[in-house]
FIGU-491836 format. One record per residue: z, y, x of N, C-alpha, C in turn; residue in one letter. Coordinates in steps of 0.001 Angstrom, whole numbers, always signed. Example, Ala and Ser with C-alpha at 12.3 -4.5 7.8 and 13.67 -1.06 7.14 Angstrom:
! FIGU-491836
ATOM      n_c3      n_c2      n_c1     ca_c3     ca_c2     ca_c1      c_c3      c_c2      c_c1   code
ATOM     +7800     -5690    +13190     +7800     -4500    +12300     +7800     -3300    +13200      A
ATOM     +7080     -2250    +12850     +7140     -1060    +13670     +7870       +30    +12900      S
This chain:
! FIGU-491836
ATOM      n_c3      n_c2      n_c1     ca_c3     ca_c2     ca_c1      c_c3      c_c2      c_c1   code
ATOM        +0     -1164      +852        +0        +0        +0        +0     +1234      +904      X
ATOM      -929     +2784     +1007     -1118     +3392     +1559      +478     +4222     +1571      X
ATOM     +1015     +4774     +2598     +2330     +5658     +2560     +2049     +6793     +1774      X
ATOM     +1202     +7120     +1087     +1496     +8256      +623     +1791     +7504     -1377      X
ATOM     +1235     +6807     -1502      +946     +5640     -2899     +2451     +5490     -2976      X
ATOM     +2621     +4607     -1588     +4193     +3805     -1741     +5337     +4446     -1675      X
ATOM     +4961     +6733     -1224     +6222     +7432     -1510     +6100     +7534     -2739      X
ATOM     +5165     +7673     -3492     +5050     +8201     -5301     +5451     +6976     -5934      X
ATOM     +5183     +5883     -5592     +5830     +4458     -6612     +7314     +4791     -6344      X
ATOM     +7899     +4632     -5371     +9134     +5028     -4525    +10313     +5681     -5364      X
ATOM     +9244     +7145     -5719     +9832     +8354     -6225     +9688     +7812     -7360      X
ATOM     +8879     +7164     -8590     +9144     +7611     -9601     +9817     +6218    -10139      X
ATOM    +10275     +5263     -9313    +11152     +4152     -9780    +12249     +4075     -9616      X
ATOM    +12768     +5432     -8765    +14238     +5328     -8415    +14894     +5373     -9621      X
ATOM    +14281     +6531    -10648    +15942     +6475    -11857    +15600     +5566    -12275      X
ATOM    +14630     +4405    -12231    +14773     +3726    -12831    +16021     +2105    -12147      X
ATOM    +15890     +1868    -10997    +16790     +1375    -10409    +18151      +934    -10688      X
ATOM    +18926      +362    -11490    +20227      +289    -11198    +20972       +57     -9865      X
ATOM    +22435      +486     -9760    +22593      +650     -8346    +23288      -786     -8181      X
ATOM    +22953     -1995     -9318    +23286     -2920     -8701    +22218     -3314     -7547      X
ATOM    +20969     -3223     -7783    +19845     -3407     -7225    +19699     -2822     -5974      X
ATOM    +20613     -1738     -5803    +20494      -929     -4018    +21355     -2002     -3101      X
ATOM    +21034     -2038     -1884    +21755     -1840      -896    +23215     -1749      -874      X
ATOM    +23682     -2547      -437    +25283     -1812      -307    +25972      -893      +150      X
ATOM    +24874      -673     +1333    +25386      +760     +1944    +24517     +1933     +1675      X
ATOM    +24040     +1851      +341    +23554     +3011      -365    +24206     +2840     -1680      X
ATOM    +25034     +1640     -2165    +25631     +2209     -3265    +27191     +2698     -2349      X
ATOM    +27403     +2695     -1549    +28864     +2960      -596    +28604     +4591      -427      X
ATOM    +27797     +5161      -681    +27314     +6366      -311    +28308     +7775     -1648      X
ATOM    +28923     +8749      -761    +29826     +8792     -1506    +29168    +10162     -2633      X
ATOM    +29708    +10282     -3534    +29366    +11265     -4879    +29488    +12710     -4631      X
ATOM    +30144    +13141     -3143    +30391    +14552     -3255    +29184    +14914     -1899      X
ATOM    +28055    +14029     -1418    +27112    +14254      -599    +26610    +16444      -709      X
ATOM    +26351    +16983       +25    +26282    +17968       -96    +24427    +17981       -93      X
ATOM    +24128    +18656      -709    +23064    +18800      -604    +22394    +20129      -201      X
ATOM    +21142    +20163      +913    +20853    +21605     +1523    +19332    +21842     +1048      X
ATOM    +19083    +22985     +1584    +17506    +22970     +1092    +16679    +22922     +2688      X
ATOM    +15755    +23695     +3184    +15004    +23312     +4097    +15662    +22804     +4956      X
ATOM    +15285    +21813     +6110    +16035    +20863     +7251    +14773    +21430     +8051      X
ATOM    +15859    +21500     +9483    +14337    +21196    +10608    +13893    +20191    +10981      X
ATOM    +12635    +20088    +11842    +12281    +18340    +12323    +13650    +18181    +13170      X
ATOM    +14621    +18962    +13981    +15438    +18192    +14577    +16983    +17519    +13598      X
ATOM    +16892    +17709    +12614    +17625    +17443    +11749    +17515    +16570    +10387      X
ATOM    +16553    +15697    +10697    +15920    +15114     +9635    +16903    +13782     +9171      X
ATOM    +17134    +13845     +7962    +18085    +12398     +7806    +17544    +11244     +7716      X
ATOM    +17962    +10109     +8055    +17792     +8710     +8294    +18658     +7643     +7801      X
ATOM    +18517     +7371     +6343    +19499     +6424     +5961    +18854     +5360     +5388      X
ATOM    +17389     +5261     +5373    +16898     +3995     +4823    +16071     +3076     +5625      X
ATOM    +16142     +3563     +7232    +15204     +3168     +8109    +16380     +2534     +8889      X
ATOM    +17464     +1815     +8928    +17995     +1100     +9474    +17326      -178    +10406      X
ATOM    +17263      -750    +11721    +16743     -1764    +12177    +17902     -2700    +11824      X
ATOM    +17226     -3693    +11448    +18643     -5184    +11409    +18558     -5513    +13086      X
ATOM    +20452     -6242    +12936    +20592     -6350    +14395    +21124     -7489    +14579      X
ATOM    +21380     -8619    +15481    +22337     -9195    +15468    +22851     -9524    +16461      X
ATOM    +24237     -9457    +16415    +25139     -9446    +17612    +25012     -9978    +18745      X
ATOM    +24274    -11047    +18678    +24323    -12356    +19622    +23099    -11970    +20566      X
ATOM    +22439    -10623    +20123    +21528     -9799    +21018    +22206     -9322    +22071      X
ATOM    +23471     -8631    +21570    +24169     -7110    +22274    +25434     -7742    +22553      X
ATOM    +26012     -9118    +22593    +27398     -8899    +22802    +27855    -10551    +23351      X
ATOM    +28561    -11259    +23849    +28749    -12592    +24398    +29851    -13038    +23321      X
ATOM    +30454    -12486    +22823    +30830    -13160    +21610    +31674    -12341    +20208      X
ATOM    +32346    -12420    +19549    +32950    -11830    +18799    +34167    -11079    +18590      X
ATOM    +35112    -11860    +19536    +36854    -11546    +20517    +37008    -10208    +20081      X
ATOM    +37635     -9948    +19384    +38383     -8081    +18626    +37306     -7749    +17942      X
ATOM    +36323     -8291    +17636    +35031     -7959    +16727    +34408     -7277    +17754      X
ATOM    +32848     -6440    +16797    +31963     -5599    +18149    +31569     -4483    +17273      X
ATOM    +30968     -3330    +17658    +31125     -2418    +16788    +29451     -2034    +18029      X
ATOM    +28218     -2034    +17208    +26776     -1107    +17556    +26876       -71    +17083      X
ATOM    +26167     +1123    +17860    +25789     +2346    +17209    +24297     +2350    +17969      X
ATOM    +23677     +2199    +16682    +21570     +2033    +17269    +21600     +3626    +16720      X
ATOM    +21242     +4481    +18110    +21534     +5293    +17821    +19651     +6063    +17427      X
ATOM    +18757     +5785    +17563    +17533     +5942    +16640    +17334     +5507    +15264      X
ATOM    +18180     +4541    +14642    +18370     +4521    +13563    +19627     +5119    +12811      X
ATOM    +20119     +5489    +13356    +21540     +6371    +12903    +22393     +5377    +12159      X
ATOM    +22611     +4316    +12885    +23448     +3780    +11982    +24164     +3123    +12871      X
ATOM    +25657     +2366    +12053    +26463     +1822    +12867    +26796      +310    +12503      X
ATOM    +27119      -692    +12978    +26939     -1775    +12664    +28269     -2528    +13454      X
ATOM    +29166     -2956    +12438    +30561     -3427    +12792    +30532     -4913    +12354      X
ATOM    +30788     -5991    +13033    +31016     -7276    +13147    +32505     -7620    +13549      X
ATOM    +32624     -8616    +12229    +34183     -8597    +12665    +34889    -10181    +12999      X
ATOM    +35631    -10366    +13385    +35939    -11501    +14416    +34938    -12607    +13726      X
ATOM    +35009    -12765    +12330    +34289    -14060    +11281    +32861    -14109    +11465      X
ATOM    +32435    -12641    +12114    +31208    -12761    +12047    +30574    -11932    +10675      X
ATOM    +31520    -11619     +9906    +31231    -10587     +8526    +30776     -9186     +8803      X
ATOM    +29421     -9006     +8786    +28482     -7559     +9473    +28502     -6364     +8382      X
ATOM    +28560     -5405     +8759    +28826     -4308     +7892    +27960     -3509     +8714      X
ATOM    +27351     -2214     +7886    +26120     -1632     +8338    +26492      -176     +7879      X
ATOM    +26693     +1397     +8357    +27223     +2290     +8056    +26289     +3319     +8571      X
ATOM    +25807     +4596     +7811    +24953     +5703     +8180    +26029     +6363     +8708      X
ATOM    +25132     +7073     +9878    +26292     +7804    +11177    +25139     +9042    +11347      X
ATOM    +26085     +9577    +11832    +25297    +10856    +12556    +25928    +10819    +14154      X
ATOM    +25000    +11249    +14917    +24460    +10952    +16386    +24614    +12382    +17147      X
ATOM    +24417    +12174    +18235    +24317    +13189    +19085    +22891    +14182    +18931      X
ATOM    +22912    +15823    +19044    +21681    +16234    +18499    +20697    +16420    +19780      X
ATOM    +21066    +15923    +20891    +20014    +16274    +21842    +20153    +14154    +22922      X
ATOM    +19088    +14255    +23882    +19257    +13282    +24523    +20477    +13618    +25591      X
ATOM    +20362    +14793    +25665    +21055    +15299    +26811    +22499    +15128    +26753      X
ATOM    +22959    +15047    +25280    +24447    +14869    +24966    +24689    +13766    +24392      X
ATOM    +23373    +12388    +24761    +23544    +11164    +24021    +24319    +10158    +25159      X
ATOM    +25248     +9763    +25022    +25917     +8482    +26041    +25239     +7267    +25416      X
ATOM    +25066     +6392    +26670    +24448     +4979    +25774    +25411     +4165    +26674      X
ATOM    +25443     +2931    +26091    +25839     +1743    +26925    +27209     +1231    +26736      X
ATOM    +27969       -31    +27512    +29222      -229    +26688    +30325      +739    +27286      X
ATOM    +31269      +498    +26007    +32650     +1067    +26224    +33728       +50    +25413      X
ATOM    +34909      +507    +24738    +35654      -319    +23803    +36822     +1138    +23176      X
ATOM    +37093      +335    +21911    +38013     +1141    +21566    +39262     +1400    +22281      X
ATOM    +40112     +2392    +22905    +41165     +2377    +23355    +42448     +3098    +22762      X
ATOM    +42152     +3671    +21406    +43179     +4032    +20485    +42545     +4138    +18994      X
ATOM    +43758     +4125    +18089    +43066     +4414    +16874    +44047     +5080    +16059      X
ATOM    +43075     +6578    +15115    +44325     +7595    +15049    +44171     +7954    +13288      X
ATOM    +44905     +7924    +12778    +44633     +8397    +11092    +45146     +9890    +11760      X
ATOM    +44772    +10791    +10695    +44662    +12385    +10758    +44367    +12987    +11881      X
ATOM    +43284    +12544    +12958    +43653    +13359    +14391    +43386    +14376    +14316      X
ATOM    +43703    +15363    +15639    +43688    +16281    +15802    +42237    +16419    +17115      X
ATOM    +41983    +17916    +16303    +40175    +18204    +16803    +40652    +19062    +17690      X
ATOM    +39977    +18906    +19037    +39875    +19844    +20096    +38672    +20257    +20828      X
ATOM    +38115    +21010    +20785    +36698    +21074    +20977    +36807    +20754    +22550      X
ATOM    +35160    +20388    +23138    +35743    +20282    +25066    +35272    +21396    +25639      X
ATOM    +35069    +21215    +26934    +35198    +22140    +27518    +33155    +22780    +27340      X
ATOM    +33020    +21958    +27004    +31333    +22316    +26953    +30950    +23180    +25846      X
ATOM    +31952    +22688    +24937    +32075    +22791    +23488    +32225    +24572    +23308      X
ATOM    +33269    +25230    +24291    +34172    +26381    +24072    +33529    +27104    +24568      X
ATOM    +32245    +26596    +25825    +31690    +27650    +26255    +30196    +27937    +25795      X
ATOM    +29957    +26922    +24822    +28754    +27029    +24123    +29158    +27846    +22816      X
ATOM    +30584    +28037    +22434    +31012    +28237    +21071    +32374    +28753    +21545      X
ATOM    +32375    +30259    +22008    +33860    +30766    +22217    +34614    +30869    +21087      X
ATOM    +34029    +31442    +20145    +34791    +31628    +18617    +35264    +30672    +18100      X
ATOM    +35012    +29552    +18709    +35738    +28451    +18374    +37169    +28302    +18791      X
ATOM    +37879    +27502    +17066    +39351    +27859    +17594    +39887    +26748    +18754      X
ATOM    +40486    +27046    +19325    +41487    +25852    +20300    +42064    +24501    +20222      X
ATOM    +41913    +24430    +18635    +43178    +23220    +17806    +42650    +23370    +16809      X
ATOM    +42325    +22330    +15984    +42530    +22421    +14545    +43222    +20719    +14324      X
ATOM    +44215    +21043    +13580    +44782    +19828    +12906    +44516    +19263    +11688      X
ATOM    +45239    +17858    +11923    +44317    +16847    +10362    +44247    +17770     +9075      X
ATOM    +43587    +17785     +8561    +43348    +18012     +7212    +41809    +18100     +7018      X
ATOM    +41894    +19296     +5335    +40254    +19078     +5266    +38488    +19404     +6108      X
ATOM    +39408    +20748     +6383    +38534    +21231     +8065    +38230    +20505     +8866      X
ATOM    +39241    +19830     +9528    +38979    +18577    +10685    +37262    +18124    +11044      X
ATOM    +36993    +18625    +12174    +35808    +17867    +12375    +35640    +16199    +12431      X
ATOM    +37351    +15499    +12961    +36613    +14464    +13304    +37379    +13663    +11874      X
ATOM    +37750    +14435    +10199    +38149    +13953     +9260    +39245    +13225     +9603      X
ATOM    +39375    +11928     +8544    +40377    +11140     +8366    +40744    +10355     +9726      X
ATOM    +40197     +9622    +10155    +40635     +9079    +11048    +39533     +9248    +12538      X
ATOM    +40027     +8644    +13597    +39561     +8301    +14394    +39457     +7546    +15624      X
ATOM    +38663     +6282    +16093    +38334     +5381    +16962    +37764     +6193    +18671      X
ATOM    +39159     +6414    +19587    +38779     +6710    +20514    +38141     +6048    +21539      X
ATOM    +37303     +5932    +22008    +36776     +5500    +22830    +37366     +5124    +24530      X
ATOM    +37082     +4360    +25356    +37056     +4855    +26835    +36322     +5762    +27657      X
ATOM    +35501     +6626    +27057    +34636     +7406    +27544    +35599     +9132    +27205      X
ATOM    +35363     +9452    +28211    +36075    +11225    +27567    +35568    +11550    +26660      X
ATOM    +36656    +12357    +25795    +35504    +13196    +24736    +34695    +12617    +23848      X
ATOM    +34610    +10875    +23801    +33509    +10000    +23215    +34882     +9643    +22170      X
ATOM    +34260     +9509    +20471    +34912     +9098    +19761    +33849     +8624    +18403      X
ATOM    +34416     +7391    +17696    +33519     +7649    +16221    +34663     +8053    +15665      X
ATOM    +34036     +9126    +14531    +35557     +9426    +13856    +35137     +9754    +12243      X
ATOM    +35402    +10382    +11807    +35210    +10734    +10169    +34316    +11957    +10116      X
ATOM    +34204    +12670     +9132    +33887    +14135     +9187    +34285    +14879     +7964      X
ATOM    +34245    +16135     +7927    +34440    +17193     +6921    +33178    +17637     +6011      X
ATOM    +32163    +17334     +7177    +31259    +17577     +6421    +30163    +16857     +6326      X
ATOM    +29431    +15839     +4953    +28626    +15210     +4869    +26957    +15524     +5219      X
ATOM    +26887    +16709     +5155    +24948    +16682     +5904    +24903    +16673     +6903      X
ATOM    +26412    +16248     +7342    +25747    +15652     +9283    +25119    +14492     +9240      X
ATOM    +25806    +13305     +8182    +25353    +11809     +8685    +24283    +11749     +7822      X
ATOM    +23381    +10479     +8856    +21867    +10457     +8995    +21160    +11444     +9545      X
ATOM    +22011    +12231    +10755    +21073    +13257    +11212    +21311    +13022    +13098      X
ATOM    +20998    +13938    +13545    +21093    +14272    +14948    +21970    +15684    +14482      X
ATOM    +23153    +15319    +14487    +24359    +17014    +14293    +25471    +17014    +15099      X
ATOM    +25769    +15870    +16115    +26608    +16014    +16765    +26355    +16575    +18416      X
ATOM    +27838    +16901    +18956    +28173    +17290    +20498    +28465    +15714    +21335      X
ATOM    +27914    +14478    +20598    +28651    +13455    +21285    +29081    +12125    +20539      X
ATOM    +29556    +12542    +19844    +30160    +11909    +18952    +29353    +11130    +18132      X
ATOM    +30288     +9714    +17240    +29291     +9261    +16150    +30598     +9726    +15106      X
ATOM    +29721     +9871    +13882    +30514    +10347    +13085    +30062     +9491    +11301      X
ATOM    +30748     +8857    +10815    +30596     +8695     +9520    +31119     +9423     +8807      X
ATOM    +31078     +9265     +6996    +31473     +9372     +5708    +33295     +9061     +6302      X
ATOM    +33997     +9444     +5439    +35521     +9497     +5969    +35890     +7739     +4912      X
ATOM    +35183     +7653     +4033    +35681     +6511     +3911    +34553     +5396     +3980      X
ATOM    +33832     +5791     +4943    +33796     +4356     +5763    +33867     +4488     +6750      X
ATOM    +34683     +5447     +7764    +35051     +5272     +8740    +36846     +4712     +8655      X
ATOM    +37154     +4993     +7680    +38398     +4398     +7160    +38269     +2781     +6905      X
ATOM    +37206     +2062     +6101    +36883      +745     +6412    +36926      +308     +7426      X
ATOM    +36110     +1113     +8857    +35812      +664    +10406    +37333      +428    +10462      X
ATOM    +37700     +1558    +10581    +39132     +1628    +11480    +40029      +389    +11027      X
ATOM    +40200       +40     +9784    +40556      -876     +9100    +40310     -2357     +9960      X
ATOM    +39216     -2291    +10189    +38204     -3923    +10607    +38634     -3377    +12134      X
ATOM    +39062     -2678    +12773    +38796     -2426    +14395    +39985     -2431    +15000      X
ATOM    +40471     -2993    +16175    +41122     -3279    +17131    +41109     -2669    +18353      X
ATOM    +42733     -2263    +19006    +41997     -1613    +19945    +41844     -2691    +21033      X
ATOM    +40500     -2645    +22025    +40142     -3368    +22622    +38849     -4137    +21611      X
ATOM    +38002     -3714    +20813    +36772     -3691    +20189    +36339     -2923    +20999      X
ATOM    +35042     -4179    +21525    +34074     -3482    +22448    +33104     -3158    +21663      X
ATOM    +32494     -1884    +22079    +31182      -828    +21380    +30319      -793    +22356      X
ATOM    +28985      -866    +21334    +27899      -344    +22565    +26916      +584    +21519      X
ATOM    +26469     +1401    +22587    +25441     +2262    +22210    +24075     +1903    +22402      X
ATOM    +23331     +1897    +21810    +21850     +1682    +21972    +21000     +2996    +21561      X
C-alpha cells in the first residue's frame, strides 16, 4: 500500500479502533498528554516506530533484570528476571553530542528526587535555578533510576511533549507513571545499555 494511501486508511480508522485493539503501550499512554502545535524536524515524536528487541542480543543473561534504551527509536525496553518484556516511549538526548551509548547499571533508586541542573546545564542556562525539589516542577518527576555514569539518569518528567522526542540534556526520561512501573521492576545493580 503506497505511504501516502496507508496514512489516510490510518487516519480515518483510528476512531474507529477500540483501545482494546491498540498496543499496550499506547493504551498505557496517559490522558493529560499535552498537546503543541508546530514541532521542528529536530523534535519530531516517535511512538509507533518502535524496533522489537530481544535481550539475548544485548545482554548474557537476565541476573537483576536488563533495562535497553534504543535510543533511535525512543523507546525503552525493561526485562525482568522471568524474562517478562515491557516496552516504554522515552525521550532521548536532543543532540549526538549529548548522547552516551553503551553499558552502565543502576546504582540508586530515588522516589521524589531532587533536580540539579550540571555544570553544562548552568552555563548554557544561567537563569536556571540551582535546586529544585520533588514536586510538580521537577524535571526528573516522580522518581528516579541513577545510573553509574555522572549526571546519567532515567527518571520521570513534568512535562509530557518531551517523550517520543529528542528534548533532553542526557537523560532518558519517561511518562511518571511508567517510570514508576520501571522503578518498581528495577534493582539496583540492573544493568542498562544504550543503543
Amino acid at each position: 500500500m503506497p505511504l501516502l494511501a496507508r496514512r489516510a486508511f490510518l487516519s480515518a480508522g483510528t476512531a474507529a479502533v477500540s483501545s482494546l485493539a491498540l498496543p499496550a503501550v499506547a493504551r498505557a499512554l496517559p490522558d493529560t498528554v499535552q498537546v503543541e502545535g508546530e514541532l521542528s524536524s529536530t523534535t519530531k515524536r516517535n511512538t509507533a516506530s518502535f524496533h522489537a528487541q530481544d535481550w539475548q542480543n544485548h545482554f548474557k543473561s537476565l541476573r537483576n533484570g536488563a533495562i535497553l534504551v534504543d535510543i533511535d527509536s525512543r523507546a525503552l525496553h525493561m526485562w525482568e528476571e522471568s524474562g517478562a518484556h515491557h516496552i516504554y516511549p522515552s525521550s532521548v538526548p536532543q543532540s549526538e553530542e549529548m548522547t552516551r551509548k553503551g553499558r552502565t547499571r543502576v546504582v540508586q533508586k530515588v522516589v521524589g528526587p531532587t533536580w540539579r541542573p550540571t555544570p553544562n546545564m548552568r552555563r548554557r542556562n544561567p537563569e536556571w535555578p540551582a535546586v529544585v525539589g520533588p514536586g510538580p516542577d521537577n524535571p526528573l518527576g516522580t522518581h528516579a533510576l541513577y545510573l553509574s555514569w555522572t549526571y546519567y539518569r532515567i527518571h520521570g518528567t513534568h512535562d509530557n511533549r518531551k517523550i517520543g522526542r529528542r528534548s533532553s540534556s542526557g537523560c532518558i526520561g519517561l511518562y511518571n507513571q511508567h517510570i514508576a512501573e520501571v522503578f518498581a521492576m528495577t534493582k539496583v545493580g540492573t544493568q542498562v545499555l544504550l543503543i
